[in-house]
N, C-alpha and C positions, 0 to 999 in steps of 0.2 A: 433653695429657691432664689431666683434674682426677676428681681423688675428691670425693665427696658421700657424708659420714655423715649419715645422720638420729637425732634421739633427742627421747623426750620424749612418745610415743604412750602410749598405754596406755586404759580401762576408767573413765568418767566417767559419773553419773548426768544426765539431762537438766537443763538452765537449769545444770552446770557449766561449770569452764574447763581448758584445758589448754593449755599452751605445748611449740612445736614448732622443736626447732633444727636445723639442720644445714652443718656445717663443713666446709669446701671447702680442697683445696689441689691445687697443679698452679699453671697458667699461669692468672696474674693476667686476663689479658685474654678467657678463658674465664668468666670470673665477675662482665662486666662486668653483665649482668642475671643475677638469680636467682627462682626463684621457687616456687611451689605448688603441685602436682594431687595431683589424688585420683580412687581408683577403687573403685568400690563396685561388692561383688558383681553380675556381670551387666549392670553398666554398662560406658558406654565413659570414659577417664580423659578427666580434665575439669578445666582451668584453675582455680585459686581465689585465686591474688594472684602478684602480681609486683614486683618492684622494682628499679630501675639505680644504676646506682653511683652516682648522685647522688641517688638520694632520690624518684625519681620514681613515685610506685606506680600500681597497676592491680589492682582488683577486681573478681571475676562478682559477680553480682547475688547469690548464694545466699550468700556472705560480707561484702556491704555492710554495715557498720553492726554486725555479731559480729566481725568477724576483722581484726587488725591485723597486717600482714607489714613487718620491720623489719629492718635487718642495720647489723653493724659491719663496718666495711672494715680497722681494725685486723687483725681477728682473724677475717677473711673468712666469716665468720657470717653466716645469716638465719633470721630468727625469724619464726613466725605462732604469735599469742598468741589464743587461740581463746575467746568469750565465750557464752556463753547457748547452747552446744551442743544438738542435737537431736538425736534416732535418726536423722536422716536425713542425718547427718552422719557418718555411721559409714561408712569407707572406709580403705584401705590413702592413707596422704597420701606424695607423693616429693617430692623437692627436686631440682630443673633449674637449670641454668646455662647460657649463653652469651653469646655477646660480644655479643649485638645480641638484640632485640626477636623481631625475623621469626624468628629462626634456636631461640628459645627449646624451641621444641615438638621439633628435632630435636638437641637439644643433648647436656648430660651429664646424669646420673641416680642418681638413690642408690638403695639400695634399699627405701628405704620404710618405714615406720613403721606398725602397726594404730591406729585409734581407732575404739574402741568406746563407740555412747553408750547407756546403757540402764540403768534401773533395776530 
């Protein structure tokens, strides 16, 4: 079993940033990737970065080059430090874990954080 808090959402105006954490505990080997979705009203949730216990990341296209996803293995943490945000960026964001790649989409889940982007 692993828990997933998320924190760090919240009500930015556009071209802001916000940084997104969420701290995992449970079995280590559950938390070998961790990563990012998000689901925006009416949409379906949708990948935003990922990364493996060694460092290896993976971006959609809509966070290429805005969103950096980051984590400490200390303190089982991962971070998406979110830059030049857009209203279209506005979605409930979760934090996932599991041991592998493939298995990420059916893995663990937190419960989510809102971010709103609007002025």
């Amino acid at each position: 079993q692993v828990q997933l808090v998320e924190s760090g959402g919240g009500l930015v105006q556009p071209g802001g940033s916000l940084r997104l954490s969420c701290a995992a505990s449970g079995s280590a080997f559950r938390i070998n990737v961790m990563g990012w979705y998000r689901q925006a009203p009416g949409k379906q949730r949708e990948l935003v970065a990922r990364i493996t216990r060694g460092g290896s990341t993976h971006y959609a296209d809509p966070a290429k080059g805005r969103f950096t996803i980051s984590r400490d293995n200390a303190k089982n943490t991962v971070y998406l430090q979110m830059n030049s945000l857009k209203p279209e960026d506005t979605a409930v964001y979760y934090c996932a874990s599991a041991p592998s790649i493939v298995t990420l989409d059916s893995g663990s889940w937190g419960q989510g954080t809102q971010v709103t982007v609007s002025s």
